[in-house]
LOMI-830721 format. One record per residue (C-alpha): residue number from 1; residue in one letter; chain; y, z, x. Coordinates in steps of 0.2 Angstrom, whole numbers, padded with zeros to 4 digits. Each point is the difference from the previous one (the first is absolute). Layout:
<gutor: NUM | balo: a | pavo: A | c2: Y | c3: Z | c1: X> $
...
***
This chain:
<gutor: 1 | balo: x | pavo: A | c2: 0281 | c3: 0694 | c1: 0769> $
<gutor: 2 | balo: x | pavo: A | c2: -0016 | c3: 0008 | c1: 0005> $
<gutor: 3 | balo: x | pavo: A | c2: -0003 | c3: 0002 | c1: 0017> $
<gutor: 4 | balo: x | pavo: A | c2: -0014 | c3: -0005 | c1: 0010> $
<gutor: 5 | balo: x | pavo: A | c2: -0006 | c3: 0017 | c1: 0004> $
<gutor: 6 | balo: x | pavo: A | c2: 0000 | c3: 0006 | c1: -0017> $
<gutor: 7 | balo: x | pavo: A | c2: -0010 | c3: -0016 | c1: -0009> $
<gutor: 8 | balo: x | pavo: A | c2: -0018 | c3: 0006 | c1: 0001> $
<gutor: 9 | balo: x | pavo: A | c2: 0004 | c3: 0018 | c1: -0006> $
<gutor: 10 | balo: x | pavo: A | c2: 0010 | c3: -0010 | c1: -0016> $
<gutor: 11 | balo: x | pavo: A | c2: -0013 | c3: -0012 | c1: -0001> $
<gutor: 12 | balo: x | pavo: A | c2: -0011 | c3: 0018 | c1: -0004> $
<gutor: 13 | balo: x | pavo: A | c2: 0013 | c3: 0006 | c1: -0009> $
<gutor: 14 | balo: x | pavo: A | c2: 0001 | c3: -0016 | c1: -0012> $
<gutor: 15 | balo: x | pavo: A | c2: -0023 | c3: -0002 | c1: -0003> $
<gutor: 16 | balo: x | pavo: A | c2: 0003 | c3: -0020 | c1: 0002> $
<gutor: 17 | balo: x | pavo: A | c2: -0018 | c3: 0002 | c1: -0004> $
<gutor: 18 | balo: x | pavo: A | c2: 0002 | c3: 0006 | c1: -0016> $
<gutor: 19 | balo: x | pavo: A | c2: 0014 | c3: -0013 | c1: -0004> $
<gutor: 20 | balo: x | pavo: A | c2: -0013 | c3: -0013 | c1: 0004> $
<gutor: 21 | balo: x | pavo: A | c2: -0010 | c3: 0007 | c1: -0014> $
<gutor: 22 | balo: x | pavo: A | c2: 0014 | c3: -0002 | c1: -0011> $
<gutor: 23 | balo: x | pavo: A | c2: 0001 | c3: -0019 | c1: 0004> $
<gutor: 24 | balo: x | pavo: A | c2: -0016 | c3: -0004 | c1: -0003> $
<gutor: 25 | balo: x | pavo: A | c2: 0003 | c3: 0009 | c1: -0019> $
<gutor: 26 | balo: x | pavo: A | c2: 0014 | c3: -0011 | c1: -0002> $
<gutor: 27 | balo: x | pavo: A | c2: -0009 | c3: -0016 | c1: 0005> $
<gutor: 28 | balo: x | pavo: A | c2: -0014 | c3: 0002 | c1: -0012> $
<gutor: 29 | balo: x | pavo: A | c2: 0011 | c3: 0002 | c1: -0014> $
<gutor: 30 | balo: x | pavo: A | c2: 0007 | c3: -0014 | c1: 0007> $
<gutor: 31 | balo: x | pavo: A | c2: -0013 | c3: -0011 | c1: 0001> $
<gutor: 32 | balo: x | pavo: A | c2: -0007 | c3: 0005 | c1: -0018> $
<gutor: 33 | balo: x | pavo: A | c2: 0014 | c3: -0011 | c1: -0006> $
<gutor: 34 | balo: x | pavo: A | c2: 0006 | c3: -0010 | c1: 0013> $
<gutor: 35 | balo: x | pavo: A | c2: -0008 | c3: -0012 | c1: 0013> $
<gutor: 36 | balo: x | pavo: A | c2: 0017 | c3: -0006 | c1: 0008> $
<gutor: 37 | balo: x | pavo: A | c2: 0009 | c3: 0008 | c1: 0015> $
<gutor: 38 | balo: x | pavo: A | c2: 0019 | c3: 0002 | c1: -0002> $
<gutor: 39 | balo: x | pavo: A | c2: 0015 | c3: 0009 | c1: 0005> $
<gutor: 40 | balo: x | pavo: A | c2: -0003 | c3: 0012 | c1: -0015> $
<gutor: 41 | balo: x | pavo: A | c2: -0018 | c3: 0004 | c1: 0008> $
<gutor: 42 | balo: x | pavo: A | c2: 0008 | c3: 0004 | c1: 0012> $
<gutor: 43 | balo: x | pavo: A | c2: 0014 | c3: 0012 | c1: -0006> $
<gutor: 44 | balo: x | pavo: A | c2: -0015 | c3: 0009 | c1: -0010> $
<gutor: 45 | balo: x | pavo: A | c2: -0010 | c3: 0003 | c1: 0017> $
<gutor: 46 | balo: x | pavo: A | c2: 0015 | c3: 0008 | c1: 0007> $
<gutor: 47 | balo: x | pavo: A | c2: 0006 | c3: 0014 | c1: -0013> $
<gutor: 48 | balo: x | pavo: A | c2: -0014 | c3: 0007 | c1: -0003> $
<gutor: 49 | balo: x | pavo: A | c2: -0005 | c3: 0006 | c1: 0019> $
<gutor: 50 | balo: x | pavo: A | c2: 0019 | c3: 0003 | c1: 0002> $
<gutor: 51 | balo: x | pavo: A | c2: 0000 | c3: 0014 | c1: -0013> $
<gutor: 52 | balo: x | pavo: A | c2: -0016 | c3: 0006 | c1: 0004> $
<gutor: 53 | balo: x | pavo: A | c2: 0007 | c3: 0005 | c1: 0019> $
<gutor: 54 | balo: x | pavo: A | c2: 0013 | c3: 0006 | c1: -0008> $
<gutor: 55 | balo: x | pavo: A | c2: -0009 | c3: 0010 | c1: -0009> $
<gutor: 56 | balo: x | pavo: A | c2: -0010 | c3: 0007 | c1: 0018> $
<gutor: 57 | balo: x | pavo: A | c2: 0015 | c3: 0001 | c1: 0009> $
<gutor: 58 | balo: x | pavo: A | c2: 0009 | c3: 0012 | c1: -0014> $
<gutor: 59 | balo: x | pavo: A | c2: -0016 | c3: 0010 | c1: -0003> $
<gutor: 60 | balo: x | pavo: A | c2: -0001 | c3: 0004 | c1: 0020> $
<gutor: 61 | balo: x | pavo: A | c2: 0018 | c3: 0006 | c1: -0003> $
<gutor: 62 | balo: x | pavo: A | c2: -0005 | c3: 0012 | c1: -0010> $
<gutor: 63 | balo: x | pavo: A | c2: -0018 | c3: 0003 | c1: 0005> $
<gutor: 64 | balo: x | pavo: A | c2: 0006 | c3: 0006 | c1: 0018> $
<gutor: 65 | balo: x | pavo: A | c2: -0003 | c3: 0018 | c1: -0001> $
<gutor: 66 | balo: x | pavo: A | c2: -0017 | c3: -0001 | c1: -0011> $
<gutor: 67 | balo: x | pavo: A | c2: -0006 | c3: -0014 | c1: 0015> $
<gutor: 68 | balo: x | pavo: A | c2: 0007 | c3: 0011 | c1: 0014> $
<gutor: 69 | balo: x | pavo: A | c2: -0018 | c3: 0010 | c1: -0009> $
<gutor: 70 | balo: x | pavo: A | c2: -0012 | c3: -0012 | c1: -0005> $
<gutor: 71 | balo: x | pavo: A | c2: 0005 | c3: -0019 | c1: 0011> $
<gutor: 72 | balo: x | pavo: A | c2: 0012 | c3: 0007 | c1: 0015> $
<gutor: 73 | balo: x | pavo: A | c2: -0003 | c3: -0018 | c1: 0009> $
<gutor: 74 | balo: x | pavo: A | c2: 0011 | c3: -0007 | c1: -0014> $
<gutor: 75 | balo: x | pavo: A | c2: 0017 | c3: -0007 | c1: 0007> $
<gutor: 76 | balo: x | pavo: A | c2: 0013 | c3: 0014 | c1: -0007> $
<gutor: 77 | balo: x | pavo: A | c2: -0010 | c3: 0016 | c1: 0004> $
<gutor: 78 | balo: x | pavo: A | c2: -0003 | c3: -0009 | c1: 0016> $
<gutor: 79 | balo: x | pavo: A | c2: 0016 | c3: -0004 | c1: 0005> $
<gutor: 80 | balo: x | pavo: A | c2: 0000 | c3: -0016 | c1: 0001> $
<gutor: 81 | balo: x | pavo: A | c2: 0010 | c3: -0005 | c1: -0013> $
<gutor: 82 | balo: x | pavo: A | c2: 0012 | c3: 0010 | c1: -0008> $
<gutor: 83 | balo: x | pavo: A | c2: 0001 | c3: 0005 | c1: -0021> $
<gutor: 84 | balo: x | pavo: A | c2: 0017 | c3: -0008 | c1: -0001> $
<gutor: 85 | balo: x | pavo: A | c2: -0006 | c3: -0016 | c1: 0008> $
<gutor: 86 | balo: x | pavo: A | c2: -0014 | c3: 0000 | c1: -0012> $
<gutor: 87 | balo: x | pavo: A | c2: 0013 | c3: 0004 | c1: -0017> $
<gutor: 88 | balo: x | pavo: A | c2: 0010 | c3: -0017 | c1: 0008> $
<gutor: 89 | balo: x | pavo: A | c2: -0017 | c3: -0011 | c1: 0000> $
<gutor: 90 | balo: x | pavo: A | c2: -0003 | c3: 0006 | c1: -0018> $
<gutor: 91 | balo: x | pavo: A | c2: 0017 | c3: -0006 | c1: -0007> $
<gutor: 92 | balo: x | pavo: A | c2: -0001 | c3: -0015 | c1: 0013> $
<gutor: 93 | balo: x | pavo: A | c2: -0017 | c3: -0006 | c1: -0006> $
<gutor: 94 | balo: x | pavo: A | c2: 0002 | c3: 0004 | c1: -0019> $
<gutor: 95 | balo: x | pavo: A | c2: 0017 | c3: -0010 | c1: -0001> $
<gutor: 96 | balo: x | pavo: A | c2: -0007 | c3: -0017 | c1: 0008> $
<gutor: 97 | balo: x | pavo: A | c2: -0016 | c3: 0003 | c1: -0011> $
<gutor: 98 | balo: x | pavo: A | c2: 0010 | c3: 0003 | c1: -0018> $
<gutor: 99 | balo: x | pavo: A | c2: 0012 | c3: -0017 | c1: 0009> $
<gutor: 100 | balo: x | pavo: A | c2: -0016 | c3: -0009 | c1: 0003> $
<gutor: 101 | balo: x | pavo: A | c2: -0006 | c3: 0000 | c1: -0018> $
<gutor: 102 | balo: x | pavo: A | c2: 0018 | c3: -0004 | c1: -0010> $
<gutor: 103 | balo: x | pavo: A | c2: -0006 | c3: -0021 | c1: -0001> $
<gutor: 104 | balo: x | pavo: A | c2: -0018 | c3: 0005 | c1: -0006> $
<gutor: 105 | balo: x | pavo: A | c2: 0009 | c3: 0006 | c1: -0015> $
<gutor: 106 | balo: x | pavo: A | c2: 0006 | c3: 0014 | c1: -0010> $
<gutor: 107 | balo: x | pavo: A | c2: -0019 | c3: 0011 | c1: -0003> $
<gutor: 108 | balo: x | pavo: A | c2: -0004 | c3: -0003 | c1: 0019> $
<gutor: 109 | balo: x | pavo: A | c2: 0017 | c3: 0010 | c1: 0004> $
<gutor: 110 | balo: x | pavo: A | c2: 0000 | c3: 0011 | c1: -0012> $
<gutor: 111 | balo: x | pavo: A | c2: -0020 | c3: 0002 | c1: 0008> $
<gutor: 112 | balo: x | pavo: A | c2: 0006 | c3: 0001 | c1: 0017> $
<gutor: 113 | balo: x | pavo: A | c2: 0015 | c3: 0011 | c1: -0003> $
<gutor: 114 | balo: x | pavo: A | c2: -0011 | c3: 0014 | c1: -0011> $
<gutor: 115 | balo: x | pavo: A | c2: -0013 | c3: 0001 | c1: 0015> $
<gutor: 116 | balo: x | pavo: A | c2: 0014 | c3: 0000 | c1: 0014> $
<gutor: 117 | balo: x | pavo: A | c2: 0007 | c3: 0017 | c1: -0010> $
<gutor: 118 | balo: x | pavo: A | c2: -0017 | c3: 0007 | c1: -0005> $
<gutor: 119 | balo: x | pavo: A | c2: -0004 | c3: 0002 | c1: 0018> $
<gutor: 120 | balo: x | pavo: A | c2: 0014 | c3: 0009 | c1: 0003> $
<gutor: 121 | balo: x | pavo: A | c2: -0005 | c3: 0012 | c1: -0014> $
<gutor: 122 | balo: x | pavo: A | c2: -0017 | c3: 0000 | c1: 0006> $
<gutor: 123 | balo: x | pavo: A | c2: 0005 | c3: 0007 | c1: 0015> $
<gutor: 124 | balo: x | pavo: A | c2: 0010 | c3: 0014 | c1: -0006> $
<gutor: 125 | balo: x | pavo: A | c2: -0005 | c3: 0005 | c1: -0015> $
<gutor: 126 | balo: x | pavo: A | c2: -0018 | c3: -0008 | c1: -0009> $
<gutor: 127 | balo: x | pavo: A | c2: -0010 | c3: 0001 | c1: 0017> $
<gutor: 128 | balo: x | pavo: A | c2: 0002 | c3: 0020 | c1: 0000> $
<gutor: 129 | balo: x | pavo: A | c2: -0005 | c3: -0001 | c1: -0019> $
<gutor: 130 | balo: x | pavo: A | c2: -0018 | c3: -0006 | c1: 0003> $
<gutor: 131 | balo: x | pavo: A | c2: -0005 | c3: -0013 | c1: -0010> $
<gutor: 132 | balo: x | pavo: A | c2: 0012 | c3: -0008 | c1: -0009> $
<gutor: 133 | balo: x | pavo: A | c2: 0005 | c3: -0006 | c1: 0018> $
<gutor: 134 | balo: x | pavo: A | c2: -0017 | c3: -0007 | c1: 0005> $
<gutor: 135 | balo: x | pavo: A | c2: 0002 | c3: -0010 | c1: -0018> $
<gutor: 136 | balo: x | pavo: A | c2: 0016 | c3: -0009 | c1: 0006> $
<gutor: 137 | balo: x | pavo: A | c2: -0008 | c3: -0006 | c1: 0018> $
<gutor: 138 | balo: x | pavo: A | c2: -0012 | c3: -0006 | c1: -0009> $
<gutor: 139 | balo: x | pavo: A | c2: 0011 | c3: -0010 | c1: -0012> $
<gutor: 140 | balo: x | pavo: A | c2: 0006 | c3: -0005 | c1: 0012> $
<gutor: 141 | balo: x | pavo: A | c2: -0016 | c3: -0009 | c1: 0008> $
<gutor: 142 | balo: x | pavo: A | c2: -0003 | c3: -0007 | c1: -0016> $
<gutor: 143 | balo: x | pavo: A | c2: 0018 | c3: -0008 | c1: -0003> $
<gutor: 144 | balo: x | pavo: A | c2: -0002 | c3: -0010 | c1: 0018> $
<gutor: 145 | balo: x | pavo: A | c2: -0012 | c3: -0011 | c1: -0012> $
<gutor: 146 | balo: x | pavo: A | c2: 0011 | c3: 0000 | c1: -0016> $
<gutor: 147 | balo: x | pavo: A | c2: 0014 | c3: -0003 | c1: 0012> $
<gutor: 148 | balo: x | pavo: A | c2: -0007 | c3: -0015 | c1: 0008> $
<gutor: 149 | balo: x | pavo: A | c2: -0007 | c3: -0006 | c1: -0018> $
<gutor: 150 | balo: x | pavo: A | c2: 0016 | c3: 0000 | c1: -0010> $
<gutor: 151 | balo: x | pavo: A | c2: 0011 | c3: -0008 | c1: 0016> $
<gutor: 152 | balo: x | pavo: A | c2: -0013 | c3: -0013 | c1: -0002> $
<gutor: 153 | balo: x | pavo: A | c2: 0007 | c3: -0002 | c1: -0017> $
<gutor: 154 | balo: x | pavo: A | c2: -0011 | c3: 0011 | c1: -0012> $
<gutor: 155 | balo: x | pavo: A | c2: -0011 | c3: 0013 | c1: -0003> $
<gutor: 156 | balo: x | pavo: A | c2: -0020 | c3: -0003 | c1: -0001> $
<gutor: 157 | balo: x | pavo: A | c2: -0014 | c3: 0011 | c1: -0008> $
<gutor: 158 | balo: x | pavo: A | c2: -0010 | c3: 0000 | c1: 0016> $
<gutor: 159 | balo: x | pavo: A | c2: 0015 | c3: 0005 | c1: 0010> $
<gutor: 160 | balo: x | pavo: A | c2: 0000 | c3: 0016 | c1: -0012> $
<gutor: 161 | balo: x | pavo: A | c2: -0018 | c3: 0003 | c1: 0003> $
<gutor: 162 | balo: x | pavo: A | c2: 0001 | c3: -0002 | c1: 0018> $
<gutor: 163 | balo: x | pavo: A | c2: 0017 | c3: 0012 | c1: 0004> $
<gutor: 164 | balo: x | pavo: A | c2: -0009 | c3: 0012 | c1: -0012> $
<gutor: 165 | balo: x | pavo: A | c2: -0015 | c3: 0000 | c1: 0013> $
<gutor: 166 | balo: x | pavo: A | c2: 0010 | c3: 0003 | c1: 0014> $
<gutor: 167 | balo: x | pavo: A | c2: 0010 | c3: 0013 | c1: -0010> $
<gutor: 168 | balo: x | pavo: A | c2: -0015 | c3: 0010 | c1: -0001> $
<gutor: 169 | balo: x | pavo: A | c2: -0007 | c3: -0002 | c1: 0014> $
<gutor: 170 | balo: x | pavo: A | c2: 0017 | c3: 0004 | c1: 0009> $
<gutor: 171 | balo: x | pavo: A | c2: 0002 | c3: 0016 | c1: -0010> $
<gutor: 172 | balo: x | pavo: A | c2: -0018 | c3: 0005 | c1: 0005> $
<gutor: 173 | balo: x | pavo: A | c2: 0006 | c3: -0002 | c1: 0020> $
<gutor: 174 | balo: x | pavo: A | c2: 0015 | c3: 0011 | c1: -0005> $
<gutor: 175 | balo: x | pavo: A | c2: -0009 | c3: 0013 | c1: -0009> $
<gutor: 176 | balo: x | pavo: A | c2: -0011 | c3: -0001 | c1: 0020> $
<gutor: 177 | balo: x | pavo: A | c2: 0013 | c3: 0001 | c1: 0008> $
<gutor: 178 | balo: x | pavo: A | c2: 0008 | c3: 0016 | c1: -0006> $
<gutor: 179 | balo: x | pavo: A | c2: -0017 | c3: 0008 | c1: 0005> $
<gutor: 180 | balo: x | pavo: A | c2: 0003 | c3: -0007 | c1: 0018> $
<gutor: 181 | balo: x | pavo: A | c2: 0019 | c3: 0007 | c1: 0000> $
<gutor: 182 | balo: x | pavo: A | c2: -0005 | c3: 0020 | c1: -0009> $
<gutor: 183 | balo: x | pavo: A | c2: 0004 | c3: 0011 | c1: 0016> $
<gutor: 184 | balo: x | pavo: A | c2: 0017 | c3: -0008 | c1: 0002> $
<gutor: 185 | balo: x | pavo: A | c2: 0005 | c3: -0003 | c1: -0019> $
<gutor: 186 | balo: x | pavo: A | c2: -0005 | c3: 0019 | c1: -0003> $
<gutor: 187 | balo: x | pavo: A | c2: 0010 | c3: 0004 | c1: 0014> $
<gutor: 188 | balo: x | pavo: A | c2: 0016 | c3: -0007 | c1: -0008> $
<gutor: 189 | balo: x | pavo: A | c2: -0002 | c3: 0004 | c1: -0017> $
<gutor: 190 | balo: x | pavo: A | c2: -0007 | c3: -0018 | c1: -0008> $
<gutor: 191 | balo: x | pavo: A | c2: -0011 | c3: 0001 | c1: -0016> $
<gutor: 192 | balo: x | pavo: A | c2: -0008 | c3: -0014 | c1: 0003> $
<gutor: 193 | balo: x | pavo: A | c2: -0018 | c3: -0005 | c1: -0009> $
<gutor: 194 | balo: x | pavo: A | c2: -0010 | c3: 0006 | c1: 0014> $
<gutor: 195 | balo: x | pavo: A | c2: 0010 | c3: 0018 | c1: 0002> $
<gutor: 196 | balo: x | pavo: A | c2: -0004 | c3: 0001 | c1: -0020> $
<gutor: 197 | balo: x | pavo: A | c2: -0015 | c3: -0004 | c1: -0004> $
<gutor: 198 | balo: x | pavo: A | c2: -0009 | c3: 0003 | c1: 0018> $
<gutor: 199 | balo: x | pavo: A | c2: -0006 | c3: -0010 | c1: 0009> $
<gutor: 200 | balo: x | pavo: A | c2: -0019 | c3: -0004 | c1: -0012> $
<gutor: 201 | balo: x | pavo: A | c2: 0008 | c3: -0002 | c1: -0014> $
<gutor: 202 | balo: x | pavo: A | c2: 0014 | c3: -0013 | c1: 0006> $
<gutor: 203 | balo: x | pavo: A | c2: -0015 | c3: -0009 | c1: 0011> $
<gutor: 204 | balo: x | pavo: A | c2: -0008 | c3: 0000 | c1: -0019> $
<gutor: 205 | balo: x | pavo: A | c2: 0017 | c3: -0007 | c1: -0005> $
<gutor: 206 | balo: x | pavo: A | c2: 0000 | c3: -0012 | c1: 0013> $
<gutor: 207 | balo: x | pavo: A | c2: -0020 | c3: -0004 | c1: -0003> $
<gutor: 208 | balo: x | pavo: A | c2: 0003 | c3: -0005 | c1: -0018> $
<gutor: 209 | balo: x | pavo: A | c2: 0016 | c3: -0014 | c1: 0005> $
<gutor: 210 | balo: x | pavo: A | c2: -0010 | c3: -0007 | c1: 0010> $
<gutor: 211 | balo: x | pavo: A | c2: -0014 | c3: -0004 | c1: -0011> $
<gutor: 212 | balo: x | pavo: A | c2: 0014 | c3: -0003 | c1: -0012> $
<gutor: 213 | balo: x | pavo: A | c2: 0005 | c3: -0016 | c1: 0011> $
<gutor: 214 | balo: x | pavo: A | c2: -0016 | c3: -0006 | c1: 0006> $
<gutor: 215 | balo: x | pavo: A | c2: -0004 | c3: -0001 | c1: -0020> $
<gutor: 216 | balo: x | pavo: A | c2: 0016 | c3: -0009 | c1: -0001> $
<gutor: 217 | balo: x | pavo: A | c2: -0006 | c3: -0016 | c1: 0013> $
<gutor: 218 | balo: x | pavo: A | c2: -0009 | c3: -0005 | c1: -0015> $
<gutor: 219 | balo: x | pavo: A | c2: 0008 | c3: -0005 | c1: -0011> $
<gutor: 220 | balo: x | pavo: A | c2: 0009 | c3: -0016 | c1: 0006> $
<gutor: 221 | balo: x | pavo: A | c2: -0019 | c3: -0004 | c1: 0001> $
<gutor: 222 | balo: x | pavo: A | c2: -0001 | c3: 0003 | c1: -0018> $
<gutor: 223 | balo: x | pavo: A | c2: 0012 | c3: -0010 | c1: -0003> $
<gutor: 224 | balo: x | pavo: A | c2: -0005 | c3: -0013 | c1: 0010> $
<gutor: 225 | balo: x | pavo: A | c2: 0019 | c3: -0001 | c1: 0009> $
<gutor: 226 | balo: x | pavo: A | c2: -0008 | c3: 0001 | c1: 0018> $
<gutor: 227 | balo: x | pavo: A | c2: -0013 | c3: -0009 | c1: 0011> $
<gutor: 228 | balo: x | pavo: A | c2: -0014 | c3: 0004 | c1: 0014> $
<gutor: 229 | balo: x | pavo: A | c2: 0012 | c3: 0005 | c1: 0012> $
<gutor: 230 | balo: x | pavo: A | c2: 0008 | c3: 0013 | c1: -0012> $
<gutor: 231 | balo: x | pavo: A | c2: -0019 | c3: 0006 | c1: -0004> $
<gutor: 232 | balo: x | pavo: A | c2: -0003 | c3: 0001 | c1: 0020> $
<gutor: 233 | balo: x | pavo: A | c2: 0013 | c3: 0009 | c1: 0007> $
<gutor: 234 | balo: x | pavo: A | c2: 0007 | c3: 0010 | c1: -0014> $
<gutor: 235 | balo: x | pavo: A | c2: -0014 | c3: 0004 | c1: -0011> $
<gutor: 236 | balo: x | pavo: A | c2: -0016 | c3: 0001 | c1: 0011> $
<gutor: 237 | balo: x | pavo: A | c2: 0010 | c3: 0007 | c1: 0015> $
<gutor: 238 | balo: x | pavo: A | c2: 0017 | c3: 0009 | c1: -0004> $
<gutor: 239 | balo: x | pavo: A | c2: -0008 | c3: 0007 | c1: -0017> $
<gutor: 240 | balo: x | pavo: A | c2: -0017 | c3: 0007 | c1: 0009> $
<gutor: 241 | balo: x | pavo: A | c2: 0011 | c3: 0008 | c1: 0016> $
<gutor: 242 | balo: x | pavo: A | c2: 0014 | c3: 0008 | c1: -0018> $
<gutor: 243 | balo: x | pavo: A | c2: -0016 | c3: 0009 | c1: -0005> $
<gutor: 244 | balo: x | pavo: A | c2: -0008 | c3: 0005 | c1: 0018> $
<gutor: 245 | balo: x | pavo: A | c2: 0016 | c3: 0007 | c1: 0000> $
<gutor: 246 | balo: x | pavo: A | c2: 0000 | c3: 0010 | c1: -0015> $
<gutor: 247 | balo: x | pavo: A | c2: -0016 | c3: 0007 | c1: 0005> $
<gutor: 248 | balo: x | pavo: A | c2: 0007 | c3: 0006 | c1: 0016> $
<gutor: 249 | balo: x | pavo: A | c2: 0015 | c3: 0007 | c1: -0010> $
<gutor: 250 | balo: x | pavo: A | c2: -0012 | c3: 0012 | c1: -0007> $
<gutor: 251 | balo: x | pavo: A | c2: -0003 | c3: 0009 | c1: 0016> $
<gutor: 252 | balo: x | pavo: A | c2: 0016 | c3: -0002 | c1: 0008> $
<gutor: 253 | balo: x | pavo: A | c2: 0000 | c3: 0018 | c1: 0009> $
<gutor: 254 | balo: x | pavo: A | c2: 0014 | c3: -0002 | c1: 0014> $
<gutor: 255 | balo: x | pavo: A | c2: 0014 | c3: -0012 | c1: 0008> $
<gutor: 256 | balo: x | pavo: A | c2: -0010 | c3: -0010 | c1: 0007> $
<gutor: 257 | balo: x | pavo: A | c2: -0012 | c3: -0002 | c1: -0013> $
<gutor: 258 | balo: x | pavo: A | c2: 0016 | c3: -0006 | c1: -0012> $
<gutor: 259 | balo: x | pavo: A | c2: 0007 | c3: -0013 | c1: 0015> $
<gutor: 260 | balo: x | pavo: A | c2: -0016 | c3: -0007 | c1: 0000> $
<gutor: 261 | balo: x | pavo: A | c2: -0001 | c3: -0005 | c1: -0019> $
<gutor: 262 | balo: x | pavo: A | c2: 0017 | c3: -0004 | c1: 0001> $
<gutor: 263 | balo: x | pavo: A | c2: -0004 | c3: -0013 | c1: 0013> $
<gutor: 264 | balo: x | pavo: A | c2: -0013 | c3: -0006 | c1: -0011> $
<gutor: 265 | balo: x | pavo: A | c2: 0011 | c3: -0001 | c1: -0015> $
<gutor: 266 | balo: x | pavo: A | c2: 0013 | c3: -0010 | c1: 0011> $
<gutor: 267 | balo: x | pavo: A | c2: -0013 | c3: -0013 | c1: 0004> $
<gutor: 268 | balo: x | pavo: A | c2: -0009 | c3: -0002 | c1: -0014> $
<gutor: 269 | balo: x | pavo: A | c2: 0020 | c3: -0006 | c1: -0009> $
<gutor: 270 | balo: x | pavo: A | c2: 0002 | c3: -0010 | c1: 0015> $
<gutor: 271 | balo: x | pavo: A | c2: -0017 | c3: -0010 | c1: -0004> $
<gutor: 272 | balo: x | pavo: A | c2: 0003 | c3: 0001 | c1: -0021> $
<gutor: 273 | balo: x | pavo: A | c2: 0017 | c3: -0007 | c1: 0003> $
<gutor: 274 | balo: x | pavo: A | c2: -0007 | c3: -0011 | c1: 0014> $
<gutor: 275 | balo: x | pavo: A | c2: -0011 | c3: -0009 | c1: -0014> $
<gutor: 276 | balo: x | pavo: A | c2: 0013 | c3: 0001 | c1: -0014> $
<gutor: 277 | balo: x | pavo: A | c2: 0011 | c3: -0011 | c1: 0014> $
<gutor: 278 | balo: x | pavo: A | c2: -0013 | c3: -0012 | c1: 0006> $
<gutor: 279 | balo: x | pavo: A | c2: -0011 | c3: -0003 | c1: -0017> $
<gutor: 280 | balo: x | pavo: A | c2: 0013 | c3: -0015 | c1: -0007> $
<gutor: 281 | balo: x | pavo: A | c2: 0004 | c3: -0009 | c1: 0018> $
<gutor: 282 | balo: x | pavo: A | c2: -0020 | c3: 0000 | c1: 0006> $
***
């Protein structure tokens, strides 16, 4: 039971935000197939942001001494919470995730089950190796929408093309972020992008996925599986604010500088996925 005190700083310590992000993936792919409300839409809505705070609370675990550097607010190098207490959410959260999928079928399980362990692995081991962890997280933002599509009952090609747009885009907001987190990943010995390359070339890096997925928010047009409100939000706002971005990749030359394409990044998903979402209701 967590107690009273304690809820804000495992509130930060979970990024509900984050998880809602993850629900709206899941209810497009949802709605790409399915219309109707039901007790599976339901189930698919849960695992995913289950796993994914999981997935925060585990990397905290082990990101204490490297945020005790770069975030020292966060609530294990702060005190408030302590890195046992964050192991127990991990395991906690990831078993009522991987329970929560079992009646959606035997693929979302086996879905929910790899991501609850890839975290894990994340944490320890692929997040230190650079990029090879920055491609799992954002597998993972992908598979929110292939999640929700194949709970709905299959597995559509505009559902492809729209988790392989936030895929790039997601990576391009990780390659960021490992420019925003250099001092403190140096620090404890990460080779992450940004501490590889330096910090131009991965803001190139970063440049070029973002272009990548703006290019991408055509092609449901193309294919003439989206309407106007698709075209609105996604393509003639989300795609121009992916390429203001890239262009402010290009000259990323500290911190604050990278927080403030990441930020950028983060709100032009929210508006893609935003039009992905609403295009079929409105």
């Amino acid at each position: 039971m967590i107690r009273s005190d304690k809820l804000p700083s495992f509130i930060q310590l979970f990024r509900p935000k984050n998880a809602l992000m993850s629900i709206l993936g899941v209810l497009v792919g949802w709605i790409s197939i399915s219309k109707g409300i039901s007790t599976n839409l339901i189930l698919a809505c849960s695992v995913p942001p289950l796993i994914l705070m999981a997935g925060n609370a585990i990397n905290d675990y082990f990101d204490a001494p490297i945020d005790a550097i770069n975030k020292p607010n966060r609530p294990i190098p702060s005190g408030k919470i302590s890195r046992r207490e964050a192991f127990v959410s991990y395991i906690a959260l990831s078993l009522i995730g991987i329970v929560a999928s079992i009646p959606l079928g035997i693929i979302e399980l086996i879905i929910a089950s790899f991501f609850a362990v890839s975290w894990y692995t994340y944490a320890r081991w692929l997040k230190a190796m650079g990029l090879v962890g920055n491609l799992l997280v954002s597998l993972g933002v992908a598979f929110t929408l292939i999640f929700g599509s194949l709970a709905a009952g299959s597995l559509s090609l505009k559902i492809i093309v729209f988790s392989s747009m936030a895929f790039a885009s997601n990576l391009a907001r990780e390659v960021v972020k490992t420019i925003e987190d250099m001092r403190g990943d140096a620090a404890y010995g990460l080779r992450t992008v940004a501490i590889r390359l330096g910090s131009r070339k991965s803001g190139l890096f970063a440049a070029l996925l973002s272009v990548l997925s703006s290019f991408l928010t055509i092609i449901p047009l193309i294919l003439m599986a989206t309407g106007w409100v698709y075209l609105m939000l996604t393509v003639l706002i989300s795609a121009p604010l992916l390429i203001y971005s890239a262009y402010l990749s290009f000259k990323i030359k500290s911190k604050e500088n990278a927080r403030k394409v990441s930020d950028f990044l983060k709100i032009s998903m929210f508006l893609g996925i935003l039009g992905m979402l609403l295009d079929p209701i409105i």
